[in-house]
VOBA-244851 format. One line per field, with one value per residue: chain; residue number from 1; x, y, z negated of N, C-alpha, C in turn. Coordinates in steps of 0.1 Angstrom, whole numbers. Layout:
REM residues N
mol: (A_...)
seq: (NUM_...)
n.px: (X_...)
n.py: (Y_...)
n.pz: (Z_...)
ca.px: (X_...)
ca.py: (Y_...)
ca.pz: (Z_...)
c.px: (X_...)
c.py: (Y_...)
c.pz: (Z_...)
This chain:
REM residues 67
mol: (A_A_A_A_A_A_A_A_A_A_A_A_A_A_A_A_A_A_A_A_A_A_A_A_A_A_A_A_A_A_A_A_A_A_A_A_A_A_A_A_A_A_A_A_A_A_A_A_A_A_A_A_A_A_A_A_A_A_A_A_A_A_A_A_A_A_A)
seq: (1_2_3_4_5_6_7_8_9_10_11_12_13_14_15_16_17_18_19_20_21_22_23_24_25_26_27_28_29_30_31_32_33_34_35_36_37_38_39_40_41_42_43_44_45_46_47_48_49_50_51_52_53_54_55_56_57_58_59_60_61_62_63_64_65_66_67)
n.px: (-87_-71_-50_-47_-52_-29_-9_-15_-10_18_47_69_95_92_74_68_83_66_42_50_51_28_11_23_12_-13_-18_-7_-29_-51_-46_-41_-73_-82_-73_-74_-108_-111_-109_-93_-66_-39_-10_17_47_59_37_31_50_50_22_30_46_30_14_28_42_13_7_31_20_-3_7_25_6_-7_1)
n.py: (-85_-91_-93_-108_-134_-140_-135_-161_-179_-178_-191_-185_-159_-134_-118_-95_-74_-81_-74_-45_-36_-40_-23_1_1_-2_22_39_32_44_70_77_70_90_112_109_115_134_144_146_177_193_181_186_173_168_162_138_119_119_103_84_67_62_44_23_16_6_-14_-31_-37_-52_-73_-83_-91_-112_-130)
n.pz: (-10_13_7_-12_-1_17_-1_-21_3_10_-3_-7_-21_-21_-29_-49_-24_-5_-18_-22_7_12_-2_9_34_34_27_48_65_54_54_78_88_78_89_119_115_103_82_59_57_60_47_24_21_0_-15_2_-2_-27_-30_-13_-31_-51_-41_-33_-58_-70_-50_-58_-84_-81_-66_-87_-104_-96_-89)
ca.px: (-90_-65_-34_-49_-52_-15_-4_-15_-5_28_55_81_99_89_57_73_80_56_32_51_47_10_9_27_1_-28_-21_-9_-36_-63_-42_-42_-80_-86_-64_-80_-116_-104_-116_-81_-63_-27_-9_32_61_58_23_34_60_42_11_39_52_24_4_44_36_1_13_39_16_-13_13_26_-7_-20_15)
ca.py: (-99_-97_-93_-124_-147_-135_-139_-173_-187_-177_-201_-176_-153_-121_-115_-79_-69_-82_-57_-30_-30_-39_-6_16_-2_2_38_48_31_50_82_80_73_102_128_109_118_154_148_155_184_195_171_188_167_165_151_131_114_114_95_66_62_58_31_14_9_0_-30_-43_-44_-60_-88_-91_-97_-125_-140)
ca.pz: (-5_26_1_-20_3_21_-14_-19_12_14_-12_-15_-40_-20_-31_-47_-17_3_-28_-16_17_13_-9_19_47_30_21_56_72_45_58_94_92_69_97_128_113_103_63_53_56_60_35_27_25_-15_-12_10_-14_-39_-27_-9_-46_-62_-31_-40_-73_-68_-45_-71_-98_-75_-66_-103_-117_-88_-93)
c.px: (-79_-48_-38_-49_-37_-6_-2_-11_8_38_67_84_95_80_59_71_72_39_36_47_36_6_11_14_-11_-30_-18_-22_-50_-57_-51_-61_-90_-88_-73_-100_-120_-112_-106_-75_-47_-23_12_40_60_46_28_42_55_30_22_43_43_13_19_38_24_6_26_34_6_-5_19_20_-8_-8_15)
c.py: (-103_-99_-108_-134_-147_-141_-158_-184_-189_-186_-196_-168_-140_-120_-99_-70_-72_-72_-45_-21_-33_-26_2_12_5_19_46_42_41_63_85_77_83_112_125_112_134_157_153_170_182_190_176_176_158_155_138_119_109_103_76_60_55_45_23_5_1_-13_-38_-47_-50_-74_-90_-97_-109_-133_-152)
c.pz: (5_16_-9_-10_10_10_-15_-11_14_-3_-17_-24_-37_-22_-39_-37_-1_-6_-24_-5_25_9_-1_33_40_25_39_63_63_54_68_101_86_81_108_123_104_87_61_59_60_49_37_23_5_-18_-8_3_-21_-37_-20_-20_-54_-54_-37_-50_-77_-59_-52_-84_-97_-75_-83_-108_-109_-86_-104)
């Protein structure tokens, strides 16, 4: 809902990367209140990667579609 209306308001061409770096917020913010409520676990470097790649992609194909 906060990336649709963000979306909608704004008139410009970034709307890519303004998906992206809704994808990397919205994943470290899920993180950081995974680690501060001690569900998660020790998470390596590869994880780590992997999971930013794949919130990425998920905010470029969020803003493509509502494009």
């Amino acid at each position: 809902m906060v990336f649709v209306y963000l979306i909608f308001n704004q008139k410009g061409r970034r709307y890519l990367f303004e998906g992206l770096i809704y994808g990397i917020l919205v994943w470290f913010a899920i993180y950081a209140l995974g680690r501060r409520l001690n569900v998660l676990g020790d998470v390596t470097i590869q994880i780590a990667i992997s999971y930013i790649i794949t919130s990425s992609i998920f905010g470029l194909v969020l803003a493509e579609t509502l494009r």
